[in-house]
C-alpha atoms as an extended CHARMM CRD file, in Angstrom:
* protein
*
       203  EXT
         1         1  UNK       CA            -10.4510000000      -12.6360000000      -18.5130000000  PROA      1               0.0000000000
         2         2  UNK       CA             -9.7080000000       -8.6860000000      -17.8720000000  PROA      2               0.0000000000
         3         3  UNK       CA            -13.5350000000       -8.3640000000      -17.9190000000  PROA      3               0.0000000000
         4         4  UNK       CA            -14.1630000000      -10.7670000000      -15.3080000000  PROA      4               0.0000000000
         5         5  UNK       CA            -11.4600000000       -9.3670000000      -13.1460000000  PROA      5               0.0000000000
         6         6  UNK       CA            -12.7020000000       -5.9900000000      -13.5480000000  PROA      6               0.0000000000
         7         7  UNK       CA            -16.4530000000       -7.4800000000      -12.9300000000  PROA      7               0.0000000000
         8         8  UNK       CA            -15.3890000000       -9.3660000000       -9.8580000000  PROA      8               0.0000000000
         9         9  UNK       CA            -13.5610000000       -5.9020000000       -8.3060000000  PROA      9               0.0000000000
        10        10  UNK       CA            -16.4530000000       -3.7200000000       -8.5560000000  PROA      10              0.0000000000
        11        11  UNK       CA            -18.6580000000       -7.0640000000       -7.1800000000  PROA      11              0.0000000000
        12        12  UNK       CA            -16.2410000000       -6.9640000000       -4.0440000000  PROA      12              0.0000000000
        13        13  UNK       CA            -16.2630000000       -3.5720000000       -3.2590000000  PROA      13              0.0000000000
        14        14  UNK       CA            -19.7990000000       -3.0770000000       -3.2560000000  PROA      14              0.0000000000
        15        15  UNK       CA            -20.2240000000       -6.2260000000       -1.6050000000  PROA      15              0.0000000000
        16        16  UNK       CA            -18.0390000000       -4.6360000000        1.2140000000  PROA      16              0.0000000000
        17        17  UNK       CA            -19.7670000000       -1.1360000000        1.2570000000  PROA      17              0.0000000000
        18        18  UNK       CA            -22.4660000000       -2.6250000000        2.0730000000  PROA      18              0.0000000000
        19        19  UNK       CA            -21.8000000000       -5.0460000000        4.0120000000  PROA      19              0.0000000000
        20        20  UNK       CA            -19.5550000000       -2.7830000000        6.4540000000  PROA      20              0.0000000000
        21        21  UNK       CA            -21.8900000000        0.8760000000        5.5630000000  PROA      21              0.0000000000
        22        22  UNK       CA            -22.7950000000        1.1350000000        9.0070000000  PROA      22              0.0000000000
        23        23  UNK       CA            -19.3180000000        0.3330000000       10.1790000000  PROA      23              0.0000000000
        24        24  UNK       CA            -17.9880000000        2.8870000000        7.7560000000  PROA      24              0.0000000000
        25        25  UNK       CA            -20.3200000000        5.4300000000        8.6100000000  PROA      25              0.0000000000
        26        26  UNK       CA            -19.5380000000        5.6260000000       12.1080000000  PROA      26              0.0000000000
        27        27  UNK       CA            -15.9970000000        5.0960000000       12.0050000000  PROA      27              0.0000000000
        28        28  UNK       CA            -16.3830000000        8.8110000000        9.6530000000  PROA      28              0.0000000000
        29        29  UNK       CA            -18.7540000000       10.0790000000       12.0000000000  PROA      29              0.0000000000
        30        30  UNK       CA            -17.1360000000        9.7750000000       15.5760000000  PROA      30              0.0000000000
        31        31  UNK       CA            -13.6750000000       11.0040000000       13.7180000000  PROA      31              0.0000000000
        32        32  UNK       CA            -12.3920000000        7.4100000000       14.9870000000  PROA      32              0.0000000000
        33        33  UNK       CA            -11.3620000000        5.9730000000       11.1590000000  PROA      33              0.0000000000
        34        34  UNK       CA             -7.9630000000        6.4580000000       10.5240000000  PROA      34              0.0000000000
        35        35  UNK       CA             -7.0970000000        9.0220000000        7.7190000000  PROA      35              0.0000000000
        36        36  UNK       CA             -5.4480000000        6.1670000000        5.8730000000  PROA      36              0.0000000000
        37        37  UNK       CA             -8.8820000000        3.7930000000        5.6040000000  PROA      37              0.0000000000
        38        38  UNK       CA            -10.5360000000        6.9340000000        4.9450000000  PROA      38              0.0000000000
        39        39  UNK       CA             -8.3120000000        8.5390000000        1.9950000000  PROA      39              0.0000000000
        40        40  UNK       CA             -8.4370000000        4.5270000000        0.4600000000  PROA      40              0.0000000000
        41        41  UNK       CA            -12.1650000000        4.3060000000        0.7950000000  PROA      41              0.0000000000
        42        42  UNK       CA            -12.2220000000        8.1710000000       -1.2970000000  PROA      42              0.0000000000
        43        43  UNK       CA            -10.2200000000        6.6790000000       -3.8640000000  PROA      43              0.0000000000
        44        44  UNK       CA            -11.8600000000        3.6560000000       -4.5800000000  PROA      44              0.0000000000
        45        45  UNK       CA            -14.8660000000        5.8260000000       -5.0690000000  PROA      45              0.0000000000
        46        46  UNK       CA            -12.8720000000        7.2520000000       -8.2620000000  PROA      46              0.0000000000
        47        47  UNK       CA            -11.9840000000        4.3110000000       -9.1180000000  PROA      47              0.0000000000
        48        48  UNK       CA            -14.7070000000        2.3300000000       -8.9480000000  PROA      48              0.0000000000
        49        49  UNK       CA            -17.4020000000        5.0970000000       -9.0630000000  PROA      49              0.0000000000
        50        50  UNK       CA            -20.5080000000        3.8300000000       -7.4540000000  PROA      50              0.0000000000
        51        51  UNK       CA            -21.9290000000        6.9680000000       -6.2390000000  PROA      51              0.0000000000
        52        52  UNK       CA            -20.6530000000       10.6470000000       -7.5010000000  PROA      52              0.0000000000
        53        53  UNK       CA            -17.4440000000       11.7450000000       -6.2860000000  PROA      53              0.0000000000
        54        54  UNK       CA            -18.7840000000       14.9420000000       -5.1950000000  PROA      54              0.0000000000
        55        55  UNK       CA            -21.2970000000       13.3740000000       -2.5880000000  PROA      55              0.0000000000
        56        56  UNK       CA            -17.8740000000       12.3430000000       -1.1600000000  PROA      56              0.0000000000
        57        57  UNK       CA            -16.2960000000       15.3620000000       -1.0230000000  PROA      57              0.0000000000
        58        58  UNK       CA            -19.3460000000       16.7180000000        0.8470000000  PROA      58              0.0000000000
        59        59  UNK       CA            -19.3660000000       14.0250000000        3.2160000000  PROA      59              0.0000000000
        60        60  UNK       CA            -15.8750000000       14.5450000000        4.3160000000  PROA      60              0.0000000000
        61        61  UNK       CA            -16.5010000000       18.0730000000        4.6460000000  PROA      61              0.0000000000
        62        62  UNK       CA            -19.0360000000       17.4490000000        6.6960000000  PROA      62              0.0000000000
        63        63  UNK       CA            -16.6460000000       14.9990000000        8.7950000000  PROA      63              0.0000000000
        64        64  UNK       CA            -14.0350000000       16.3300000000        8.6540000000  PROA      64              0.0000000000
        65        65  UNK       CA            -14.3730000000       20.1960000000        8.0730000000  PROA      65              0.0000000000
        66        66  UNK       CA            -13.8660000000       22.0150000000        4.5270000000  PROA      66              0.0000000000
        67        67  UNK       CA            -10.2280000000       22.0260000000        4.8250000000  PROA      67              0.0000000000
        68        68  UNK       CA             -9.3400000000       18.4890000000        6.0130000000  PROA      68              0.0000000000
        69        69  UNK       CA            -12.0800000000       17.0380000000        4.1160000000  PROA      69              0.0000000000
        70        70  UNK       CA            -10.7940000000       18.8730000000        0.6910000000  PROA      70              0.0000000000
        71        71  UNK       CA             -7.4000000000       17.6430000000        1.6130000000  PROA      71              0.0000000000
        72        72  UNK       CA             -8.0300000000       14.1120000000        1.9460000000  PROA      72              0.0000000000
        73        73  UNK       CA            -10.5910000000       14.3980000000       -1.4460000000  PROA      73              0.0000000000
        74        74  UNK       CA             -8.0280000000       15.9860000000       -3.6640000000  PROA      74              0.0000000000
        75        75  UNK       CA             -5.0600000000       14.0460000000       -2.5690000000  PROA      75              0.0000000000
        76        76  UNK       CA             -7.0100000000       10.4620000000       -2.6220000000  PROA      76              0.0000000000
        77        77  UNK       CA             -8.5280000000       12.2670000000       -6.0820000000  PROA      77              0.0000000000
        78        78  UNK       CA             -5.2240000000       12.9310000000       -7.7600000000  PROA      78              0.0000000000
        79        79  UNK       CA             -3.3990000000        9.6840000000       -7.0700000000  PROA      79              0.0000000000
        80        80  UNK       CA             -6.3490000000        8.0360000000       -8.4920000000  PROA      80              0.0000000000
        81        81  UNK       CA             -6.5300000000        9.9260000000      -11.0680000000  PROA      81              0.0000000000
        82        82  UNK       CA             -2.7620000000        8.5100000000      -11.6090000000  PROA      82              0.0000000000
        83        83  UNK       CA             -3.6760000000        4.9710000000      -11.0240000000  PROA      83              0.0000000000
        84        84  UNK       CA             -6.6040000000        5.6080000000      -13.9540000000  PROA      84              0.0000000000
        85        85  UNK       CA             -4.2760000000        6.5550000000      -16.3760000000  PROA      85              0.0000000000
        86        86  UNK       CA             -1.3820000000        4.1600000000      -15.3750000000  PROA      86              0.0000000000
        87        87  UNK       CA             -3.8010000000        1.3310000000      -15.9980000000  PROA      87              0.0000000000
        88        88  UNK       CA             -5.3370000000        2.9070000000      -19.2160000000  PROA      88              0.0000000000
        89        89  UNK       CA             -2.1280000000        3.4040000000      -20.6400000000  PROA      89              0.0000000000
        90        90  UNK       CA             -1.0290000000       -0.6310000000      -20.0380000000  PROA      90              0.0000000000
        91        91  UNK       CA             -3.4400000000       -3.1520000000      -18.4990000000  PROA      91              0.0000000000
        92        92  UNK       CA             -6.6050000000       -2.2620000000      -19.8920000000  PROA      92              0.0000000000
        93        93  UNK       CA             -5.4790000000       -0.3950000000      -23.2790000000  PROA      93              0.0000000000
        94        94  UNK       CA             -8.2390000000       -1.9370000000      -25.7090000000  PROA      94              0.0000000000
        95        95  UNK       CA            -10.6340000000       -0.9420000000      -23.0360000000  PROA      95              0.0000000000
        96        96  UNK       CA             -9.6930000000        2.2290000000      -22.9510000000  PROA      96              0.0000000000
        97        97  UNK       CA            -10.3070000000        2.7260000000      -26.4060000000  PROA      97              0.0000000000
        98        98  UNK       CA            -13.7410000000        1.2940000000      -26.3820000000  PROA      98              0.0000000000
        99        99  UNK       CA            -14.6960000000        3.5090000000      -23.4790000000  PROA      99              0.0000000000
       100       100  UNK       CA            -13.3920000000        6.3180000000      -25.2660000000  PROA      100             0.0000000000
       101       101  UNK       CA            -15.2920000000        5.5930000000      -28.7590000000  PROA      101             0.0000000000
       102       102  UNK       CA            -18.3920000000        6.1090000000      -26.6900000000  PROA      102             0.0000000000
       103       103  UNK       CA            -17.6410000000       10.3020000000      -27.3200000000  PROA      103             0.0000000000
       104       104  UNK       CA            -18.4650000000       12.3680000000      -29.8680000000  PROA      104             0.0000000000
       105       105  UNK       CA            -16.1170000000       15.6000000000      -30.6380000000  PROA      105             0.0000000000
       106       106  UNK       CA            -12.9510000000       13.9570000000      -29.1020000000  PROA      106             0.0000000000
       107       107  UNK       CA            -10.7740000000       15.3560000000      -32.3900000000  PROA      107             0.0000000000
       108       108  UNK       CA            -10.5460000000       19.1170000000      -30.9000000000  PROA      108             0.0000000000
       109       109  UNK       CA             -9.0350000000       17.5070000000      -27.4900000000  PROA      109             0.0000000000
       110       110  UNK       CA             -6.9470000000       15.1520000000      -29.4430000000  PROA      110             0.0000000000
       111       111  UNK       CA             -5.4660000000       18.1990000000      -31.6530000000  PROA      111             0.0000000000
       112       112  UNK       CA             -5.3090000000       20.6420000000      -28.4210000000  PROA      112             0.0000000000
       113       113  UNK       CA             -4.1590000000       17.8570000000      -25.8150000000  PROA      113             0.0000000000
       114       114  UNK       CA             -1.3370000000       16.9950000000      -28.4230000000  PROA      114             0.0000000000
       115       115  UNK       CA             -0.0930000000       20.8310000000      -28.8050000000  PROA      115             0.0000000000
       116       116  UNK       CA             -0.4670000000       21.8730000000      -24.9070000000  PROA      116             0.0000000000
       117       117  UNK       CA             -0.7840000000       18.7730000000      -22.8050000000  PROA      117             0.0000000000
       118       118  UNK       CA             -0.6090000000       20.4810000000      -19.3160000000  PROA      118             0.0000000000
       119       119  UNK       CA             -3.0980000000       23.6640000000      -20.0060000000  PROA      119             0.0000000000
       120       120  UNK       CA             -5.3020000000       21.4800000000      -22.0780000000  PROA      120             0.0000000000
       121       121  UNK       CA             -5.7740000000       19.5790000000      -19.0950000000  PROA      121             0.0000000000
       122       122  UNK       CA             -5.7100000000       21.6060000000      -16.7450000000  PROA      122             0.0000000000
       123       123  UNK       CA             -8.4900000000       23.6330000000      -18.3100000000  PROA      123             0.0000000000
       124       124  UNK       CA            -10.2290000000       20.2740000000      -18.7310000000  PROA      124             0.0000000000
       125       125  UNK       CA             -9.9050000000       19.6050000000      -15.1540000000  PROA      125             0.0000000000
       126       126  UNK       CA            -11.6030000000       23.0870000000      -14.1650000000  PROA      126             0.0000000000
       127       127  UNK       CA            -14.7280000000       22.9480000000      -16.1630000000  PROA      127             0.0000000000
       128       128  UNK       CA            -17.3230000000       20.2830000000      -14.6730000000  PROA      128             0.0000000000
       129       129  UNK       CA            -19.0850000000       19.6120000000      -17.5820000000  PROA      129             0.0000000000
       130       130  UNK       CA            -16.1440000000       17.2340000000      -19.0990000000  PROA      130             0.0000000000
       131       131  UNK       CA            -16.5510000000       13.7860000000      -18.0510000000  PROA      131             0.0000000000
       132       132  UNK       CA            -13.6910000000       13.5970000000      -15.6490000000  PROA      132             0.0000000000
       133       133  UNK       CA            -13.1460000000        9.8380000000      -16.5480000000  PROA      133             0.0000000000
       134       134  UNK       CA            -12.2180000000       11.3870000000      -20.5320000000  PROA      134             0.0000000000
       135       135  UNK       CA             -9.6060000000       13.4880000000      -18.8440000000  PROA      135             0.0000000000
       136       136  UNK       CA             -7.9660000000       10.5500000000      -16.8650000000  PROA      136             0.0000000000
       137       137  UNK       CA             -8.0490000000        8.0240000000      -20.0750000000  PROA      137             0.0000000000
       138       138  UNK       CA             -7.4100000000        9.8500000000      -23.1470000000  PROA      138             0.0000000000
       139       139  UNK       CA             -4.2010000000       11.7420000000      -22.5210000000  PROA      139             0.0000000000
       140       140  UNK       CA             -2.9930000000        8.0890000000      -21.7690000000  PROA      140             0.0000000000
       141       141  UNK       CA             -4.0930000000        6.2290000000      -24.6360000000  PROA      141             0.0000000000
       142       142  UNK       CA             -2.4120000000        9.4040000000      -26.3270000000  PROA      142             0.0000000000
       143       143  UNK       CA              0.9050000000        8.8190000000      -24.7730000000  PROA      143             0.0000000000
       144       144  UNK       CA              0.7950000000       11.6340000000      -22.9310000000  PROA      144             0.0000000000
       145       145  UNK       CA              3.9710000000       11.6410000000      -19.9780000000  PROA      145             0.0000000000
       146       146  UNK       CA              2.6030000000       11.5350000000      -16.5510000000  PROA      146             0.0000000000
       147       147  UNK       CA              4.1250000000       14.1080000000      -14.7740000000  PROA      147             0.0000000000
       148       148  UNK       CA              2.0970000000       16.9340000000      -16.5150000000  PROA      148             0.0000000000
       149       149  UNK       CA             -0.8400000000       15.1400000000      -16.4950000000  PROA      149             0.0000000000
       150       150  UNK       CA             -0.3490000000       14.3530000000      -12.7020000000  PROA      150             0.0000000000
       151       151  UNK       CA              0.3930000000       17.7160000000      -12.0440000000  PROA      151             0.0000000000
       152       152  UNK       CA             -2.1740000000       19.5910000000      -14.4080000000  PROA      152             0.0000000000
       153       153  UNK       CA             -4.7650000000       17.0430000000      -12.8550000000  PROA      153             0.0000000000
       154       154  UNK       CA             -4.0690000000       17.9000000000       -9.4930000000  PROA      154             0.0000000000
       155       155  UNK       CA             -3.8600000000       21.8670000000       -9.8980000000  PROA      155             0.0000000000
       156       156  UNK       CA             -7.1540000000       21.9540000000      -11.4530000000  PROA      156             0.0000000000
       157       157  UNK       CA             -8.8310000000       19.1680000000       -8.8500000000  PROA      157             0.0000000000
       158       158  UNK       CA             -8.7260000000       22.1990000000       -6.3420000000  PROA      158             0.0000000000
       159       159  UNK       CA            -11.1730000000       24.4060000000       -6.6950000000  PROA      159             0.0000000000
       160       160  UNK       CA            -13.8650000000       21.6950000000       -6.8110000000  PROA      160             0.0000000000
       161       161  UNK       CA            -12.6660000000       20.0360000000       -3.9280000000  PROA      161             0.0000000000
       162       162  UNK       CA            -12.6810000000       22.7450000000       -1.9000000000  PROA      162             0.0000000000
       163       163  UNK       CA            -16.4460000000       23.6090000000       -3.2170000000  PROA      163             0.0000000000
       164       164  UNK       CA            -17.8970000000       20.6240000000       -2.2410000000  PROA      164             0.0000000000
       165       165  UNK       CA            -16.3090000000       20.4510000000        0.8790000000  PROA      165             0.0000000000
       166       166  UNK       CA            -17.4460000000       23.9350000000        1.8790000000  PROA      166             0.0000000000
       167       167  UNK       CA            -20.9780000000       22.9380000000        0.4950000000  PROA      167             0.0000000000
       168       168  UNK       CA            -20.5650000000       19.9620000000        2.7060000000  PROA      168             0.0000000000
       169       169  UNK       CA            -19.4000000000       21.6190000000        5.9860000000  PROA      169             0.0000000000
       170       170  UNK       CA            -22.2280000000       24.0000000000        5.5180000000  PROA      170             0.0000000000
       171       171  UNK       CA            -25.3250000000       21.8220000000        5.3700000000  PROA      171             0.0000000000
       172       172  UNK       CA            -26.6030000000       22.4660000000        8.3530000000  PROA      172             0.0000000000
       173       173  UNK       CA            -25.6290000000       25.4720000000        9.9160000000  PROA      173             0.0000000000
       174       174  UNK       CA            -24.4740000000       28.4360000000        7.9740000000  PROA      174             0.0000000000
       175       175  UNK       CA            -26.6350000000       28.8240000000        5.0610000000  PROA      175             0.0000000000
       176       176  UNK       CA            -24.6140000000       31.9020000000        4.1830000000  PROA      176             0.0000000000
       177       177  UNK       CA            -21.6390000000       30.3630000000        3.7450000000  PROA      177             0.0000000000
       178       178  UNK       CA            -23.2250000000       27.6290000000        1.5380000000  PROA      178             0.0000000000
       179       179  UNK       CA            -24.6680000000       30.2300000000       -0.7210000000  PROA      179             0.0000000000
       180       180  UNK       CA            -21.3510000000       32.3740000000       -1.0610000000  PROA      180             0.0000000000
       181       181  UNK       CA            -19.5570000000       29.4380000000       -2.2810000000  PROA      181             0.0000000000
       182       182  UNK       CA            -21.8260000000       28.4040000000       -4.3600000000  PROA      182             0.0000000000
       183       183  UNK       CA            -21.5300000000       31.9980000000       -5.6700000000  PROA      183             0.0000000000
       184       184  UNK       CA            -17.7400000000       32.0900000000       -5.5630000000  PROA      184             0.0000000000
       185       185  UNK       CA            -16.8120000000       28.7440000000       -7.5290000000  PROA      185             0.0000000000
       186       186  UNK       CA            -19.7100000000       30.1920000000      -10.2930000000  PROA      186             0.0000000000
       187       187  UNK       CA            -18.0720000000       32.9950000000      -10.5740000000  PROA      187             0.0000000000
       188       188  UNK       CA            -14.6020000000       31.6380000000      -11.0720000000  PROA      188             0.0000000000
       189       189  UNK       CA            -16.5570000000       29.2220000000      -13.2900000000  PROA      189             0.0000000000
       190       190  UNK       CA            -17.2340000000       32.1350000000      -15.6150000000  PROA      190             0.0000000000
       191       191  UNK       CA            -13.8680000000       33.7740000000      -15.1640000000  PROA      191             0.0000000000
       192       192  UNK       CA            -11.9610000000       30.0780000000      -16.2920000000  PROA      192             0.0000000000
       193       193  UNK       CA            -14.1610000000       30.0080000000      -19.0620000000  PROA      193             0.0000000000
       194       194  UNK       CA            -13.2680000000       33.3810000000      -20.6750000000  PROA      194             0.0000000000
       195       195  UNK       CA             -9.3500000000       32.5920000000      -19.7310000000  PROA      195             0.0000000000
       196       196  UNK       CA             -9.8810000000       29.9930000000      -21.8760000000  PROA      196             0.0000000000
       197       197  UNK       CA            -11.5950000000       31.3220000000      -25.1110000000  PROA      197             0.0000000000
       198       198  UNK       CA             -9.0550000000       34.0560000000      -25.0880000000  PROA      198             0.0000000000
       199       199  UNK       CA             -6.1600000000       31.2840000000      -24.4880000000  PROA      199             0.0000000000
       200       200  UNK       CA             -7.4320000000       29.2390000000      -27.7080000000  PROA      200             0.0000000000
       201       201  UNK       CA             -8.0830000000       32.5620000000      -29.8000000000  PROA      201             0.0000000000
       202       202  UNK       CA             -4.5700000000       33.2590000000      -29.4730000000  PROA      202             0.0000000000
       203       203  UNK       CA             -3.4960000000       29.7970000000      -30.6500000000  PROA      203             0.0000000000
């Protein structure tokens, strides 16, 4: 029955994207939405993810401007992100488990996730090319507490956020500004990166 459920939800909400796109697109467009639809439509993207996250955070920078549209991303983002692993942990358990058995080389994050929660992911969070829907389901199927999972989650949602939102403010005007944080977030890219080979040397 869980199946169905889940089946019917994502049937609804598309059913209502596009149903109401126009709607929605306007409402974002002439500023007129309230922040409240507009934080609940950004987090049923995460939930239910029918187009990348990230073309979301660029449309609400565009909106919205880099700051307010990174705001409403990360915060929508991180309680999510909570919801995710609140439901991983109880309603859909088994699921959880299937989805996970779908990933190869899960034993290092089990081993490192187990001796570091937070940092573990935290780092996980920071680095793009770990499928962010691992990092919300597998420190709950490993009983990991939420409070440093919320918190980790939500200190390492930032930098991206703010990215994409810049990228997104900067579409059509200031190609300089695109291109220097593009630059930027690489750079701290590399800079994470080497934090963290030196961090797991010294375990």
């Amino acid at each position: 029955m869980k199946k169905w459920y889940t089946g019917l939800t994502y049937a609804a909400m598309l059913l209502i994207f596009f149903l109401y796109k126009d709607e929605i697109l306007f409402w974002m467009q002439n500023g007129n939405a309230p922040l409240y639809v507009i934080f609940l439509i950004a987090m049923g993207f995460i939930v239910i993810p029918v187009v990348p996250y990230k073309v979301i955070i660029g449309l609400l920078g565009f909106v919205y401007g880099p700051w307010i549209g990174a705001l409403i991303s990360w915060s929508a983002a991180s309680v999510a992100s909570v919801l995710i692993f609140l439901m991983a942990r109880t309603i859909f358990h088994n699921h959880a488990r299937a989805f996970l058995s779908k990933f190869n080389r899960l034993e290092k994050l089990h081993e490192r996730i187990e001796r570091n929660p937070f940092m573990t992911i935290l780092f996980a969070r920071l680095m793009p090319f770990i499928p962010q829907a691992v990092v919300n389901i597998y420190p709950a199927v490993l009983s990991i507490r939420l409070l440093p999972f919320a918190t980790a989650s939500a200190i390492g949602k930032i930098p991206a956020m703010l990215l994409f939102a810049f990228i997104g403010s900067s579409l059509t005007s200031d190609t300089r500004s695109l291109l220097l944080s593009i630059g930027v977030y690489v750079l701290f890219l590399l800079i994470t990166f080497l934090i963290y080979r030196i961090w797991q040397q010294k375990k």
